[in-house]
MIVEXFI-523632 format. One record per residue (C-alpha): x, y, z; residue in three letters; residue number from 0. Coordinates in nm, 3 decimals, decimal comma. Layout:
BEGIN
{px=X	py=Y	pz=Z	aa=ALA	i=NUM}
...
END
This chain:
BEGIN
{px=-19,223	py=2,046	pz=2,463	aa=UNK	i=0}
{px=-19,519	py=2,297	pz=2,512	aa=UNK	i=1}
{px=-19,842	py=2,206	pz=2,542	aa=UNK	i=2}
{px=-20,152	py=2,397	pz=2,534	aa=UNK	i=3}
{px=-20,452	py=2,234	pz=2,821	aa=UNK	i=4}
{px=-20,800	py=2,421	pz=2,743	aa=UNK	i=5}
{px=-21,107	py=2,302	pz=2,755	aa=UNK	i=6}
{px=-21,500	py=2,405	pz=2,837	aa=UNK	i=7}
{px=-21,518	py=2,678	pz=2,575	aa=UNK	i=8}
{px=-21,903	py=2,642	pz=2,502	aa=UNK	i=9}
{px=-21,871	py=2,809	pz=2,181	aa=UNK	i=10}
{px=-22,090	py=2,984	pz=2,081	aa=UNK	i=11}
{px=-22,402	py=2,833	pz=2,336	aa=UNK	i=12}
{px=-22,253	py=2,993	pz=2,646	aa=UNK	i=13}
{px=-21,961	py=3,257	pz=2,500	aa=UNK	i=14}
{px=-21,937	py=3,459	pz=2,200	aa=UNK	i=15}
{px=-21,571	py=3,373	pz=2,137	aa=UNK	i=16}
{px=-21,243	py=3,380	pz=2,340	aa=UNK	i=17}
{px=-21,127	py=3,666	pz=2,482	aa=UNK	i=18}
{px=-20,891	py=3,867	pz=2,239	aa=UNK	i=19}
{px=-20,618	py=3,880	pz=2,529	aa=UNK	i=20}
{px=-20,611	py=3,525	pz=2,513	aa=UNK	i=21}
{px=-20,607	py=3,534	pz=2,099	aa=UNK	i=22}
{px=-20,288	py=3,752	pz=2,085	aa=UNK	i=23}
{px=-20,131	py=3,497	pz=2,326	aa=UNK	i=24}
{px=-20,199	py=3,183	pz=2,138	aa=UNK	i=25}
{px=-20,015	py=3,259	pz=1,802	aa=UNK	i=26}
{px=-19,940	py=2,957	pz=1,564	aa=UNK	i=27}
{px=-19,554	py=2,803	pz=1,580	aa=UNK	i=28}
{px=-19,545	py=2,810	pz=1,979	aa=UNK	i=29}
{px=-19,686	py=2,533	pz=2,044	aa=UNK	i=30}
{px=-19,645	py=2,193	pz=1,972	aa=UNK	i=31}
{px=-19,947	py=1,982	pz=2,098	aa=UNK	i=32}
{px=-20,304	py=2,076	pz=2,221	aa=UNK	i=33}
{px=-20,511	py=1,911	pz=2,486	aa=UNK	i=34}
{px=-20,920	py=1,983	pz=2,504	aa=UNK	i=35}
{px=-21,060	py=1,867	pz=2,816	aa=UNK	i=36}
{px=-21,421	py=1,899	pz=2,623	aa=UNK	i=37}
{px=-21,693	py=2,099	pz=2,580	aa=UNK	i=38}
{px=-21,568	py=2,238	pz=2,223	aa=UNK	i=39}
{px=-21,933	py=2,242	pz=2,129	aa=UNK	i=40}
{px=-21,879	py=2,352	pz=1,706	aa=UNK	i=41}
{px=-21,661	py=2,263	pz=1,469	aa=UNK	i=42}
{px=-21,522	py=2,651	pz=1,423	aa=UNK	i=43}
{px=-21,347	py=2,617	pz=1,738	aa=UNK	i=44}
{px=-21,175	py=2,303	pz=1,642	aa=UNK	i=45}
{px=-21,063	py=2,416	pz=1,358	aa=UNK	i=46}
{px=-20,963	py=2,699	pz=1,542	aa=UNK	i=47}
{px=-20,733	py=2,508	pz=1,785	aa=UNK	i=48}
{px=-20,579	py=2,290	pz=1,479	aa=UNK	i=49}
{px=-20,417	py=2,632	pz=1,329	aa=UNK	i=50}
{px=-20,247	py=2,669	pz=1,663	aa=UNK	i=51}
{px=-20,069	py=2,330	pz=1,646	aa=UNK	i=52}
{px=-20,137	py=1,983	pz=1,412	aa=UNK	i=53}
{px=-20,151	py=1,734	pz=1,719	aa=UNK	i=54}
{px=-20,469	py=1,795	pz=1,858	aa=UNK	i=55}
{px=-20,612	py=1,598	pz=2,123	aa=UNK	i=56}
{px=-21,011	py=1,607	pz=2,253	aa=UNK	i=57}
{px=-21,201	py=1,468	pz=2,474	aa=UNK	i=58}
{px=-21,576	py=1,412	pz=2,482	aa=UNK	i=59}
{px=-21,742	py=1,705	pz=2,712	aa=UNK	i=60}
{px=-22,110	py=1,633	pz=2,813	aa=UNK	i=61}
{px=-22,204	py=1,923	pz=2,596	aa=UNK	i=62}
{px=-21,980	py=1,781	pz=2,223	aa=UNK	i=63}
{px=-22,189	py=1,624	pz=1,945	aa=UNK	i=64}
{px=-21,904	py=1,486	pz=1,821	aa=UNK	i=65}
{px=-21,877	py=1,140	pz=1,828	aa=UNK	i=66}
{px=-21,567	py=1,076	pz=1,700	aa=UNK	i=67}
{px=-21,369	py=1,215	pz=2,046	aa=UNK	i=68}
{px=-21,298	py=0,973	pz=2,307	aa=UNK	i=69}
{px=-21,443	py=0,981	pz=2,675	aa=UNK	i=70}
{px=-21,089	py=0,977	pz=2,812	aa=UNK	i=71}
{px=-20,730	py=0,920	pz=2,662	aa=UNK	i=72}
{px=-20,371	py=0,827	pz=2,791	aa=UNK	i=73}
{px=-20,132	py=1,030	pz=2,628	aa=UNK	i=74}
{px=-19,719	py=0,903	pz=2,666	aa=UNK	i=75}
{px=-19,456	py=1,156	pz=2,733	aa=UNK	i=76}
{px=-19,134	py=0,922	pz=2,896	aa=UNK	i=77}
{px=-19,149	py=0,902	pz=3,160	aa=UNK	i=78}
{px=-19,496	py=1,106	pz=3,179	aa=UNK	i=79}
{px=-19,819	py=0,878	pz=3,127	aa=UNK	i=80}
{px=-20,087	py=1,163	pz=3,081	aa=UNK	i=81}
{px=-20,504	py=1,112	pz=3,139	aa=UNK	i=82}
{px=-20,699	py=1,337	pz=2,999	aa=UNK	i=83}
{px=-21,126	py=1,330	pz=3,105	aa=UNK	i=84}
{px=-21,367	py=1,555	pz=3,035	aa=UNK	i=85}
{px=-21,450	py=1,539	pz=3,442	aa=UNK	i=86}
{px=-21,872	py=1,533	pz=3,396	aa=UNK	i=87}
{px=-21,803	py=1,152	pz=3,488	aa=UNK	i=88}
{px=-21,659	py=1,252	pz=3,854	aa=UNK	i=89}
{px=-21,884	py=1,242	pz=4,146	aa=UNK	i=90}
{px=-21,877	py=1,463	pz=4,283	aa=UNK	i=91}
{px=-21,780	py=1,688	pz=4,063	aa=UNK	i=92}
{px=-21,392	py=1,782	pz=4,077	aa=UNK	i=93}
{px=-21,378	py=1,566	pz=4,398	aa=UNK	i=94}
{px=-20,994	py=1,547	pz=4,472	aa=UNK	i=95}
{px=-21,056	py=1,176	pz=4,589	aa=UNK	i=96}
{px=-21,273	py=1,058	pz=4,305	aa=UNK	i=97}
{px=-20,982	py=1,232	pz=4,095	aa=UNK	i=98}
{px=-20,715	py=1,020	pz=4,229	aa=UNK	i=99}
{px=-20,929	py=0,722	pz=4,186	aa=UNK	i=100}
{px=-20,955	py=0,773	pz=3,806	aa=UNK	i=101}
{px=-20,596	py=0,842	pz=3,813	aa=UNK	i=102}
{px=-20,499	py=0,510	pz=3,991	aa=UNK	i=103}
{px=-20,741	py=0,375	pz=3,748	aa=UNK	i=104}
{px=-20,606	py=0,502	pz=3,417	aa=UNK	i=105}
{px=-20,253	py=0,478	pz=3,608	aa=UNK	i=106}
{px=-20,126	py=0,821	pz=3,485	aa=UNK	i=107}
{px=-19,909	py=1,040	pz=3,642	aa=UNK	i=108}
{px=-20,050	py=1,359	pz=3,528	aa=UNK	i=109}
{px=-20,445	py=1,385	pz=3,483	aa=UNK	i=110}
{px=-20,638	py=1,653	pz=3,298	aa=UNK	i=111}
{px=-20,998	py=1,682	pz=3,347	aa=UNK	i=112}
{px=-21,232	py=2,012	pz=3,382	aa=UNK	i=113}
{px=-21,625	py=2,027	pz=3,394	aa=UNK	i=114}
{px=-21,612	py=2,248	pz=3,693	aa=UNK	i=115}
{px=-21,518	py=2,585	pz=3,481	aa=UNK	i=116}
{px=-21,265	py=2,661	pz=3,768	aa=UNK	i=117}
{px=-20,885	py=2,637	pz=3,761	aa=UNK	i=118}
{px=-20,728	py=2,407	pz=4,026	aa=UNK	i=119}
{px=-20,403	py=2,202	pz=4,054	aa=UNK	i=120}
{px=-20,291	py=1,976	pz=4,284	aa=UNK	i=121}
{px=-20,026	py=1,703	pz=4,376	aa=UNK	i=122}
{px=-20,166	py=1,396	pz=4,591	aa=UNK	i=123}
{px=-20,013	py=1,030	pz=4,580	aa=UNK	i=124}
{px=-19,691	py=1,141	pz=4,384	aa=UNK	i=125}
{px=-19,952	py=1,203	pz=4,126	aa=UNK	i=126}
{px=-20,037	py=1,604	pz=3,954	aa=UNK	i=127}
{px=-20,381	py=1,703	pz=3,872	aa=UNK	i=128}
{px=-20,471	py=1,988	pz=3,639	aa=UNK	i=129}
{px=-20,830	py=2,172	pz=3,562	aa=UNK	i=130}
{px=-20,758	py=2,427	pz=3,353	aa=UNK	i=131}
{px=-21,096	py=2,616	pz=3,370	aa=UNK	i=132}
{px=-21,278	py=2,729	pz=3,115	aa=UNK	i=133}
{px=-21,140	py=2,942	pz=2,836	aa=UNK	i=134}
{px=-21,416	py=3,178	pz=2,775	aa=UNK	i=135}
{px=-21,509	py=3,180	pz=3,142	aa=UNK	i=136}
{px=-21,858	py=3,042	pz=3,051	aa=UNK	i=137}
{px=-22,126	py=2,970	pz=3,290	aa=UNK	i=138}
{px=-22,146	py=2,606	pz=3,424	aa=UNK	i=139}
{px=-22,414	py=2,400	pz=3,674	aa=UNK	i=140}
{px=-22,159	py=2,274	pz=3,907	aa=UNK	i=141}
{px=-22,032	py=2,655	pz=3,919	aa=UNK	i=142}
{px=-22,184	py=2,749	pz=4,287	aa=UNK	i=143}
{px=-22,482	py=3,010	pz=4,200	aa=UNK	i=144}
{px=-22,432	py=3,112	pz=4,590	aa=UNK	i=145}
{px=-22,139	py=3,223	pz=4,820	aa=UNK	i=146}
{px=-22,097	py=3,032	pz=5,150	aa=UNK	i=147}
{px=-22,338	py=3,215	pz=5,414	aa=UNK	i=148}
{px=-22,260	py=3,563	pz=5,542	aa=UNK	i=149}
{px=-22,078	py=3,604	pz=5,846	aa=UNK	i=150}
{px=-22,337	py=3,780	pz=6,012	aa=UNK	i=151}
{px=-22,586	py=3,502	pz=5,931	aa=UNK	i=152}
{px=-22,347	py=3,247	pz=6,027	aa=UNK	i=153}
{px=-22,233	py=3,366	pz=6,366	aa=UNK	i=154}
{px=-22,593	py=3,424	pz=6,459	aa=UNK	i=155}
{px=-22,687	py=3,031	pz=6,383	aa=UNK	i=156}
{px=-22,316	py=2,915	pz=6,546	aa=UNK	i=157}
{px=-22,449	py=3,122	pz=6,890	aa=UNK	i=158}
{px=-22,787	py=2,981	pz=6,853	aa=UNK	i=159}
{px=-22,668	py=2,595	pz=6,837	aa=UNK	i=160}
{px=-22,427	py=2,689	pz=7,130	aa=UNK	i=161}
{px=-22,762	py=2,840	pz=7,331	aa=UNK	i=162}
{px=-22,932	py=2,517	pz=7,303	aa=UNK	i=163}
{px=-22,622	py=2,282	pz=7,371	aa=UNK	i=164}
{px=-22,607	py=2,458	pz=7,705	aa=UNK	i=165}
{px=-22,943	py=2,484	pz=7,765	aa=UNK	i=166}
{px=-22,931	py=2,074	pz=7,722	aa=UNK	i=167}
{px=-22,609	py=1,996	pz=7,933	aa=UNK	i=168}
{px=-22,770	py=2,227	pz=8,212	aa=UNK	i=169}
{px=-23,103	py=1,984	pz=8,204	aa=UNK	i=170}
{px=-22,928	py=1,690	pz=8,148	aa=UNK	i=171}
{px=-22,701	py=1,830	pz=8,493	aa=UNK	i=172}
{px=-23,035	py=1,891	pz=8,666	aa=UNK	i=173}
{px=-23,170	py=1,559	pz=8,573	aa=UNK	i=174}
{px=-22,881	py=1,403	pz=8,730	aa=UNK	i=175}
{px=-22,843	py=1,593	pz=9,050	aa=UNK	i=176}
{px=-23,038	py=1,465	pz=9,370	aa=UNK	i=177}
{px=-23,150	py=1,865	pz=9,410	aa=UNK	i=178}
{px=-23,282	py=1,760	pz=9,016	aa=UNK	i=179}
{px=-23,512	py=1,510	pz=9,136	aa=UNK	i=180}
{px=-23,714	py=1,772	pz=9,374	aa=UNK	i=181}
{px=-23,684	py=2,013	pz=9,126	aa=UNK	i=182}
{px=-23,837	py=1,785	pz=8,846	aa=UNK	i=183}
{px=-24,095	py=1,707	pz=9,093	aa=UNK	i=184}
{px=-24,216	py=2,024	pz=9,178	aa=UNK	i=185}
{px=-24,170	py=2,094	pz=8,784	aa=UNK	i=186}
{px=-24,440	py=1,838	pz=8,750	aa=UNK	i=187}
{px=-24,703	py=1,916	pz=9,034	aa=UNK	i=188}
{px=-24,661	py=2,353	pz=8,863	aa=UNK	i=189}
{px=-24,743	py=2,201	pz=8,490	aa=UNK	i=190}
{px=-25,074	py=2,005	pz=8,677	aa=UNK	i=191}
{px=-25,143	py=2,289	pz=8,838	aa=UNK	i=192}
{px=-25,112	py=2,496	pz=8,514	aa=UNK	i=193}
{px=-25,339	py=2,254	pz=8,327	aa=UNK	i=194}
{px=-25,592	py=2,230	pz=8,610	aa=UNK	i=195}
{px=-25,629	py=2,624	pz=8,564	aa=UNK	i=196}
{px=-25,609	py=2,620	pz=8,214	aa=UNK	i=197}
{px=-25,936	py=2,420	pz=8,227	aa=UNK	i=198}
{px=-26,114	py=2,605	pz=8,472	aa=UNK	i=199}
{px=-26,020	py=2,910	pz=8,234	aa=UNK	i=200}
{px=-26,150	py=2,714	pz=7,902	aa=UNK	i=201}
{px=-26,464	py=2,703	pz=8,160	aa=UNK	i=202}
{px=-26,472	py=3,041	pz=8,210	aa=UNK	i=203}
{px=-26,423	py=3,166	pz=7,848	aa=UNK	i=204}
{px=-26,706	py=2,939	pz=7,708	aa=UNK	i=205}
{px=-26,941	py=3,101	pz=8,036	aa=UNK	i=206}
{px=-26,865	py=3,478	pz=7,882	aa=UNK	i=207}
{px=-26,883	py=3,330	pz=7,532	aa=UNK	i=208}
{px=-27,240	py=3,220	pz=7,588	aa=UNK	i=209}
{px=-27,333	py=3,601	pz=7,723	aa=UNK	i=210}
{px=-27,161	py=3,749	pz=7,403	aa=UNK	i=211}
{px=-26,832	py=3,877	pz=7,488	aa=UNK	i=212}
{px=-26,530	py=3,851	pz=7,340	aa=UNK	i=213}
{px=-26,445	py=3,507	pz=7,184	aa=UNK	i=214}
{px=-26,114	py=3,383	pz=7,217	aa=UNK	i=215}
{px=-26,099	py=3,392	pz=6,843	aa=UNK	i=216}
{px=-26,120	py=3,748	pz=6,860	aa=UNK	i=217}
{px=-25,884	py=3,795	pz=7,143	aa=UNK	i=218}
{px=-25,653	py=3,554	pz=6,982	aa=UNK	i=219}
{px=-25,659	py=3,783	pz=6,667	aa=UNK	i=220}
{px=-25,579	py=4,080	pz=6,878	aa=UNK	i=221}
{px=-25,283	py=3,934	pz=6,983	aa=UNK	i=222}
{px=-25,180	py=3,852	pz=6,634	aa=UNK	i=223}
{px=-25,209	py=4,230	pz=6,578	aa=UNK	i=224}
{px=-24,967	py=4,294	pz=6,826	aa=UNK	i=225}
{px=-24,690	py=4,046	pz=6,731	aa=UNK	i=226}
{px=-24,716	py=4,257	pz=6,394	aa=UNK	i=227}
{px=-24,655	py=4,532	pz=6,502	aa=UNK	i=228}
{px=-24,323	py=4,450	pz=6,669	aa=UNK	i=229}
{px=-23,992	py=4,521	pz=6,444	aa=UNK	i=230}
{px=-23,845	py=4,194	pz=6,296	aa=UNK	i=231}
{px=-23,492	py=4,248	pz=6,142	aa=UNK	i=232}
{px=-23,517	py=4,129	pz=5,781	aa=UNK	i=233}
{px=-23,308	py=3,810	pz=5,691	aa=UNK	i=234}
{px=-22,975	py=3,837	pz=5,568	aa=UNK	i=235}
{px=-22,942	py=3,700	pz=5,211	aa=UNK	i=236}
{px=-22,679	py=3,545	pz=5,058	aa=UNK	i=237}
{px=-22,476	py=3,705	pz=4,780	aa=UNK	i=238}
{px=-22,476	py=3,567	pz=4,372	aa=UNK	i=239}
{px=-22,107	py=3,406	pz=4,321	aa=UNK	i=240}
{px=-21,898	py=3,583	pz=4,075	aa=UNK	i=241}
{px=-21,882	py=3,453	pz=3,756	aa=UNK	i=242}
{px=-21,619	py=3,153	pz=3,648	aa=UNK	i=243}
{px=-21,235	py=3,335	pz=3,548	aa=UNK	i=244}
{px=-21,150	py=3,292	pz=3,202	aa=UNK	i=245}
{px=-20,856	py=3,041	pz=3,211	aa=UNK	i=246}
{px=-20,579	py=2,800	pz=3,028	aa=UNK	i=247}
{px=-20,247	py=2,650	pz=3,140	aa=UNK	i=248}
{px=-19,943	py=2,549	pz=2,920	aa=UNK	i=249}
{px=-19,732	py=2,291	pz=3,040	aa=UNK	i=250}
{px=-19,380	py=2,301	pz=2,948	aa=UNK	i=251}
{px=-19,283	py=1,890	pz=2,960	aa=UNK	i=252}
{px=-18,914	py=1,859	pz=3,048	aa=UNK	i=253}
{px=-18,819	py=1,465	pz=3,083	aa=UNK	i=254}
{px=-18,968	py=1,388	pz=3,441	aa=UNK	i=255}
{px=-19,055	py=1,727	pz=3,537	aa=UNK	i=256}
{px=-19,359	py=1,957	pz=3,397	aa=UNK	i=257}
{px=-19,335	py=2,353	pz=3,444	aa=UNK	i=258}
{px=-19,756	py=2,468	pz=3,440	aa=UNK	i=259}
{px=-19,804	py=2,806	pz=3,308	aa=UNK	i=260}
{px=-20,152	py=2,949	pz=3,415	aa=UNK	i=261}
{px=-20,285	py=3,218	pz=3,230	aa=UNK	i=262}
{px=-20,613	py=3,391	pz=3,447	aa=UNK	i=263}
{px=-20,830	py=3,671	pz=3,297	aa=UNK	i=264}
{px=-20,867	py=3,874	pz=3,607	aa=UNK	i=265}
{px=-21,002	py=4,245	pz=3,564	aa=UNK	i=266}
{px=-20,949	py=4,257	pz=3,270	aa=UNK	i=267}
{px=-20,545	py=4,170	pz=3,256	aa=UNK	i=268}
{px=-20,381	py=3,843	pz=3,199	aa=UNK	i=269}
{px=-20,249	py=3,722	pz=3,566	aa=UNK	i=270}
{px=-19,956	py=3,424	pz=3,524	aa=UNK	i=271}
{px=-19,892	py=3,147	pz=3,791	aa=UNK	i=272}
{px=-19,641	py=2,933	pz=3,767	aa=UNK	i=273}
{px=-19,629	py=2,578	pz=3,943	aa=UNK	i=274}
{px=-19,401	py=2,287	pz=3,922	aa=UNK	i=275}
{px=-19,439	py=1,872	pz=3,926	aa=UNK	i=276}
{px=-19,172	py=1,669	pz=3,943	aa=UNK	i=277}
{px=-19,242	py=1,285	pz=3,916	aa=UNK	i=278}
{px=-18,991	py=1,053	pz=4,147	aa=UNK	i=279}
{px=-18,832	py=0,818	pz=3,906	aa=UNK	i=280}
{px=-18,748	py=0,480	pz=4,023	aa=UNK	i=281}
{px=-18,497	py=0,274	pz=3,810	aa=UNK	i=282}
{px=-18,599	py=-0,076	pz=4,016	aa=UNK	i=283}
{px=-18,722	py=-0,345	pz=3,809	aa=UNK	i=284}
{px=-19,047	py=-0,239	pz=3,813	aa=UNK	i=285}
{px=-18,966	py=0,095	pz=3,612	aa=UNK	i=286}
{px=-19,242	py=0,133	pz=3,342	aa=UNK	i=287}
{px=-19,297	py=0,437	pz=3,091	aa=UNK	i=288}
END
């Protein structure tokens, strides 16, 4: 049995339609169930996906008005229990743990959810989880607007935190150390010392501040001038993300094992992945479909 998993279209709010690549693939008389993991948005689009096959299932995206599709569903393929959720009701978002709880929940074998806009599929517990992305490859909140630092930035702050972790183990060594007791002596008789002169120099200053010289205001500004002038390398700003890939998978459902067909937009060409699940049947007494 073929199946077609899409979901997060966003038609038309966030996409003008489905990308024509994807249109000449999904021809009527291939396939013989849908799955929508939400986010239809009109009724054009449903109506689209009900000329590809007549069993349609939907689930309620935080973006559908219709509300007539269900928050979640468990669909039966023996020996294949299948959840379907729209995925906005994960936290976090796509969280492979929160996943499996929902799973374990809904006690499914197979679980279909999206929300994210990004394909992913993974096996945990014995269980397989499937986001098929979004189909138009529209823009979503819980799509990262920023890549991970750059590398310059990032080696810059790792060498910085290393600076001051050494800087503290070679105090807290000093501290320890009988030679660290002298030293932190004579460290405090220099900083009295310093203070006693700053205050005779606070003296001083308001002595030529009474004649009218220069106040320390003025100095103080002059110095400002000078840190100006020195060269500061600019900051190193992140770059925008790409946008989400245009995605669906078809799952051919063989008995206890499921054959996922992923169909990627990428540059303009339709790339194809193929991955396999294979649920471990147990014949005990406890065997349930």
């Amino acid at each position: 049995m073929l199946v077609l998993v899409i979901g997060d279209l966003h038609l038309p709010h966030r996409a003008h339609d489905l990308p024509s690549k994807f249109r000449k693939l999904l021809v009527p008389g291939k396939i013989q169930q849908i799955i929508c993991t939400g986010n239809v948005c009109d009724k054009d689009t449903y109506d689209y996906l009900r000329t590809l096959a007549a069993d349609v299932h939907v689930v309620k995206g935080d973006w559908d008005e219709n509300p007539h599709f269900p928050t979640s569903l468990l669909l039966h393929h023996p020996p294949l229990r299948i959840g379907v959720l729209h995925g906005h009701q994960v936290v976090p978002a796509g969280d492979a743990d929160a996943l499996a709880g929902v799973a374990r929940a809904m006690d499914a074998d197979i679980l279909l959810s999206g929300h994210t806009h990004r394909f992913e599929a993974f096996e945990t517990e014995g269980r397989f989880f499937i986001n098929p992305g979004s189909a138009t490859g529209a823009w979503s909140a819980v799509w990262p607007l920023m890549k991970e630092e750059p590398e310059k930035a990032r080696e810059a702050s790792e060498a910085e935190q290393e600076k001051k972790a050494d800087a503290k183990e070679e105090e807290e060594a000093t501290k320890k150390s009988p030679e660290g007791d002298a030293a932190q002596q004579t460290k405090t008789e220099v900083t009295q010392e310093t203070q006693k002169d700053a205050a005779d120099r606070k003296t001083t200053s308001e002595d030529v501040k009474e004649d009218g010289s220069e106040t320390g205001a003025e100095a103080k500004s002059g110095d400002d001038d000078d840190d100006d002038e020195e060269e500061k390398e600019p900051p190193v700003e992140p770059t925008a993300a790409p946008d989400p890939t245009p995605s669906f998978a078809l799952l051919d459902i063989q008995g206890a094992v499921v054959v996922t067909y992923v169909y990627q937009l990428i540059d303009g060409e339709v790339k194809v992945e193929k991955i396999e699940y294979r649920k471990a049947i147990n014949n005990g007494p406890d065997f349930r479909y």
